[in-house]
N, C-alpha and C positions, 0 to 999 in steps of 0.2 A: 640511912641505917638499914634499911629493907636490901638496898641494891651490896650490902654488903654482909650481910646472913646471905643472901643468895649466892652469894658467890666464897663464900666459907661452906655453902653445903656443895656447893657444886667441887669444888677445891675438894674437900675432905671426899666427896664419895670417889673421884676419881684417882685421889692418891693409895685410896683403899685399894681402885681395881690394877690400879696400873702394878701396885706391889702385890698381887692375887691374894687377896686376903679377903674378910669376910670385914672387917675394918672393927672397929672399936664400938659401934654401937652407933645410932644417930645424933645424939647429944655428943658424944666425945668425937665424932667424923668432923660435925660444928667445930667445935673447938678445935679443934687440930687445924682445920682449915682456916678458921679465921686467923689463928695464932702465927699460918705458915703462912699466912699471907702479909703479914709483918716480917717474918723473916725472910720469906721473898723479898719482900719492896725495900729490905735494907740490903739484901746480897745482889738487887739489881741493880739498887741505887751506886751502890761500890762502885758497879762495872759502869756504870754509867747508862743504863737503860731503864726509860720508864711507862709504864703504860699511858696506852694515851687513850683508850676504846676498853669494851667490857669484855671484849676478847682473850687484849694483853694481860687484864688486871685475874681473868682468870687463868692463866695460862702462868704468868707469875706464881699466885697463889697455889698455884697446883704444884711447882717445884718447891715452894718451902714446905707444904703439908707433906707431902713428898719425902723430903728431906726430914723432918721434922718427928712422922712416922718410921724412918730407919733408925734415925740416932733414938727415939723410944724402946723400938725393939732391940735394938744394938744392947741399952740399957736393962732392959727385963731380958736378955739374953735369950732371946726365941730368933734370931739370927744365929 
């Protein structure tokens, strides 16, 4: 449970920087990243790729909060 908060904040802070933004706050960074990291591990799983180390599983993570974070702003139209 710990090794996956930790890598939902780490996921979320850097989907924050990588879209230059100031992010959603540290409780909604969390969430976002935990959330994108289900959405990752299912849009890797598709392709067929899965983490295997804490590297992957953050690196995953980071493209769904990532993702996750566009389609929100997409949605509140600040895009």
């Amino acid at each position: 449970m710990f090794a996956w908060i930790l890598i939902g904040l780490i996921s979320g802070w850097l989907a924050g920087k990588i879209l230059n933004g100031d992010g959603y706050g540290m409780m909604a960074d969390i969430a976002l990243g935990l959330v994108g990291g289900v959405i990752g591990g299912m849009i890797f799983a598709v392709l067929g790729v899965h983490a295997h180390n804490f590297v992957g599983a953050i690196l995953m993570s980071t493209a769904g909060a990532t993702a996750l974070v566009i389609a929100t702003r997409i949605l509140r139209d600040e895009i």
